[in-house]
C-alpha positions as CSV (number, residue, x, y, z in Angstrom):
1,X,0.0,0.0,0.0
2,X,1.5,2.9,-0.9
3,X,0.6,6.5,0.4
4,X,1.2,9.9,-0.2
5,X,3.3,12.1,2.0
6,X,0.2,14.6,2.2
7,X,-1.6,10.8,3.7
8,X,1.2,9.8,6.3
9,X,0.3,13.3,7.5
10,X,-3.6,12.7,7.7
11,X,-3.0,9.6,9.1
12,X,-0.8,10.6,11.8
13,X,-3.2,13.3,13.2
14,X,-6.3,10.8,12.5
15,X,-3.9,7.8,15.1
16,X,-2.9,11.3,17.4
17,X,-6.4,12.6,18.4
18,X,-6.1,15.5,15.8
19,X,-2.8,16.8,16.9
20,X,-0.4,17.1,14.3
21,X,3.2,17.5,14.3
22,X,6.7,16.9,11.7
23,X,7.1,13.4,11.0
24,X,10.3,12.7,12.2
25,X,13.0,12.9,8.9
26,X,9.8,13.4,6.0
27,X,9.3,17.4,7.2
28,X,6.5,18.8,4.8
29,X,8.5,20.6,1.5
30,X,8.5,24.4,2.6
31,X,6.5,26.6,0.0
32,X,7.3,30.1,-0.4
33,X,4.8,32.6,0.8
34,X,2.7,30.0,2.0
35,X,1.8,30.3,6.0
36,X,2.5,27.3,7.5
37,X,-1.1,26.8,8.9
38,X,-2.5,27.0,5.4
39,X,0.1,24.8,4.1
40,X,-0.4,22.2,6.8
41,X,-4.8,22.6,6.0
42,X,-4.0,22.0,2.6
43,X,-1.5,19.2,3.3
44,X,-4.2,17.3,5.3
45,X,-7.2,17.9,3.3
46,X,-5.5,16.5,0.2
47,X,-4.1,13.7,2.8
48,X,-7.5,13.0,3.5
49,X,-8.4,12.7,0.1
50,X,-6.0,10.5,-0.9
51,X,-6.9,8.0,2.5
52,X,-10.3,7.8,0.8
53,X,-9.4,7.2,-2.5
54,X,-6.9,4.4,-0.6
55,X,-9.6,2.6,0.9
56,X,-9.0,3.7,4.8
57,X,-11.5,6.0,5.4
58,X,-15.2,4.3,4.8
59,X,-18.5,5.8,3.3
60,X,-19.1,7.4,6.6
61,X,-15.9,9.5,6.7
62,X,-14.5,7.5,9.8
63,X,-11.2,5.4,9.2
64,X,-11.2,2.1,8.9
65,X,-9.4,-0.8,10.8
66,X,-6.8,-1.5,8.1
67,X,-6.5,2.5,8.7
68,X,-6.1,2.2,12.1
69,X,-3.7,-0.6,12.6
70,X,-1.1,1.7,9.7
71,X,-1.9,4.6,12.2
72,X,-0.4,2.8,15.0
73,X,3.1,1.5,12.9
74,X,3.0,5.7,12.4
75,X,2.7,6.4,16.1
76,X,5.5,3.8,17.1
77,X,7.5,5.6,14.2
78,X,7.1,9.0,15.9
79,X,7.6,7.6,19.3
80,X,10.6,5.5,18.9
81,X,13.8,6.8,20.6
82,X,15.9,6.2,17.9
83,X,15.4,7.3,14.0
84,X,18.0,6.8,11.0
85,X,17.8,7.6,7.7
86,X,19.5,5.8,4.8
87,X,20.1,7.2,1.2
88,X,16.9,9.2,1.3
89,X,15.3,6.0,0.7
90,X,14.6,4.3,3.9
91,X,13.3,6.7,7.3
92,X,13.5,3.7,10.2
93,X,12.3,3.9,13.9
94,X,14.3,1.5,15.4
95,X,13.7,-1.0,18.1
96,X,9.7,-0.3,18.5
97,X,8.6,-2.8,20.0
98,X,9.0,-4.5,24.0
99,X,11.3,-7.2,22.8
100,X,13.6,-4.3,21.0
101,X,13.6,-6.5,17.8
102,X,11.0,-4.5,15.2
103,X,11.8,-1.9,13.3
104,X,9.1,0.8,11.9
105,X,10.3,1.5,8.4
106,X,9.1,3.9,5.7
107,X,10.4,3.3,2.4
108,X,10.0,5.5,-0.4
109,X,9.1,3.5,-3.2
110,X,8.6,6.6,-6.4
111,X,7.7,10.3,-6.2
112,X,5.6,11.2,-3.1
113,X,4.9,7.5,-2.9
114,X,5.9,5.5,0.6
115,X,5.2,2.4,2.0
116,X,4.8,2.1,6.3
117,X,5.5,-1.3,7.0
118,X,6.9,-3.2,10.6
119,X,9.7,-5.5,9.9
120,X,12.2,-7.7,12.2
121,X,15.6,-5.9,12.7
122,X,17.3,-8.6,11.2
123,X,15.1,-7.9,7.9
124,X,16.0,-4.4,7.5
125,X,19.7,-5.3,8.3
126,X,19.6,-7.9,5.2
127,X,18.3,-5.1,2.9
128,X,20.4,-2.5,3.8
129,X,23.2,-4.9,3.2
130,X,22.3,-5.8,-0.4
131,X,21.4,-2.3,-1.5
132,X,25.2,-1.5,-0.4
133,X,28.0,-2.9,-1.6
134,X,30.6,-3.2,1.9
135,X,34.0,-3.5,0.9
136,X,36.2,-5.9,3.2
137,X,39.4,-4.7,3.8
138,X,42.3,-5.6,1.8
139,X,44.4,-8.5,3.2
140,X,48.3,-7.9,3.7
């Protein structure tokens, strides 16, 4: 499921009882002469929008489970102690969960298009290592 960035910030003030803040490492794109009360109306309406067209928000304008559950991944995301980005690709929240072994990872997957999935430290760790190419040291 991929969402917009205008949607990860509708869906973290739908999870956050209507307050809204900066998603850690995917700030909104400043816009010149724009206020940024307008900007952030304008951010969430089309957030909205796009939730509904996504399936999450039902006939009765009220989000749906599947809505729900993503708005939780977001509010581990936000509350995590610990946040890395890599390559402008991957924005992780590290160790979310009581065990200290899930990751919250957003992934973005094309042009204002991300992904907001929970995967298993070790999972992240095996993708960051194939999308980088470590080089051993040389041998004397």
């Amino acid at each position: 499921m991929n969402f917009s960035l205008e949607a990860l910030y509708a869906l973290h003030m739908i999870s956050n009882n209507g307050f809204s803040e900066e998603i850690f490492l995917l700030p909104l794109p400043e816009i010149a002469e724009v206020e940024k009360l307008k900007q952030l109306k304008q951010v969430l309406e089309q957030g909205y929008e796009d939730l509904r067209n996504m399936g999450l928000i039902d006939e009765n304008n009220d989000p749906t489970t599947a809505c729900m559950a993503r708005g939780i991944y977001l509010e581990q995301y936000q509350k995590a102690f610990s946040h890395c980005e890599i390559d402008q690709h991957f924005y992780c929240a590290q160790l979310v969960d009581s065990n200290r072994w899930y990751h919250i990872v957003i992934e973005k997957v094309g042009d204002n298009a991300y992904t907001l999935n929970r995967i298993h430290s070790f999972h992240f760790l095996g993708m960051t290592i194939q999308l980088h190419d470590f080089k051993r040291p040389e041998s004397k």
